[in-house]
C-alpha positions in Angstrom: 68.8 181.3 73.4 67.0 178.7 75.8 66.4 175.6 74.6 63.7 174.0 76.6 63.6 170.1 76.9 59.4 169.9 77.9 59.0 167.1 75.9 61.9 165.0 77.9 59.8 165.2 80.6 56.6 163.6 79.5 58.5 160.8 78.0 57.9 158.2 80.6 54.4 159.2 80.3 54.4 158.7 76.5 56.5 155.1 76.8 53.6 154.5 79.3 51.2 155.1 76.9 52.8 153.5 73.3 53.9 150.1 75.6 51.0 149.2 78.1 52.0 145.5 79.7 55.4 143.9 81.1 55.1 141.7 78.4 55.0 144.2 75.7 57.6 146.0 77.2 60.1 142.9 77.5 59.2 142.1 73.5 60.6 145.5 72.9 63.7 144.8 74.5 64.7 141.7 73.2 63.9 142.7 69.8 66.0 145.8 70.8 68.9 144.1 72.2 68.8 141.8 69.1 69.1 144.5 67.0 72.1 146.3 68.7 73.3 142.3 68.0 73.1 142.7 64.3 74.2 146.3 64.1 77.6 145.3 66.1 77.9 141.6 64.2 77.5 143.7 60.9 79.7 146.2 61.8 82.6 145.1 63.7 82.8 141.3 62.9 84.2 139.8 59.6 83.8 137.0 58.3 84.7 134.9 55.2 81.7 134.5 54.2 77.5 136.0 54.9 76.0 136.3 58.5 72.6 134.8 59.1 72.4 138.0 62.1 69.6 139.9 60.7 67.8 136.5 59.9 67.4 136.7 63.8 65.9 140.1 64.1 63.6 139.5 61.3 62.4 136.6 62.9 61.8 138.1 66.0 60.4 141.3 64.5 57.7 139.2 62.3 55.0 138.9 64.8 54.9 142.6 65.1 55.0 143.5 61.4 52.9 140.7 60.3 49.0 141.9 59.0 46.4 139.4 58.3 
């Protein structure tokens, strides 16, 4: 049985698409890389007592999430 990956290739095209300007693009990846943040700080650190971590990704995630 073949698996074929056709999709794989038009994802560029598709990322393209979804994420139109630099500055889009760049928004994705610092909310991105701030979210890896909190996955590891949750995960791996401990502390004695809460982290404010996800206060960050929320943060920067509002402006995308936020309707009028």
């Amino acid at each position: 049985m073949t698996i074929r990956f056709s999709n794989a290739r038009r994802l560029p095209g598709l990322v393209r698409s979804a994420v139109p300007s630099p500055a889009s693009l760049a928004y994705l990846g610092v909310v991105a890389a701030t979210a890896v943040f909190v996955a590891v700080d949750s995960l791996f650190v401990h502390q004695a007592d809460a982290s404010l971590a996800g206060a960050w990704l929320f943060l920067l995630a509002a402006p995308a999430v936020y309707r009028a």
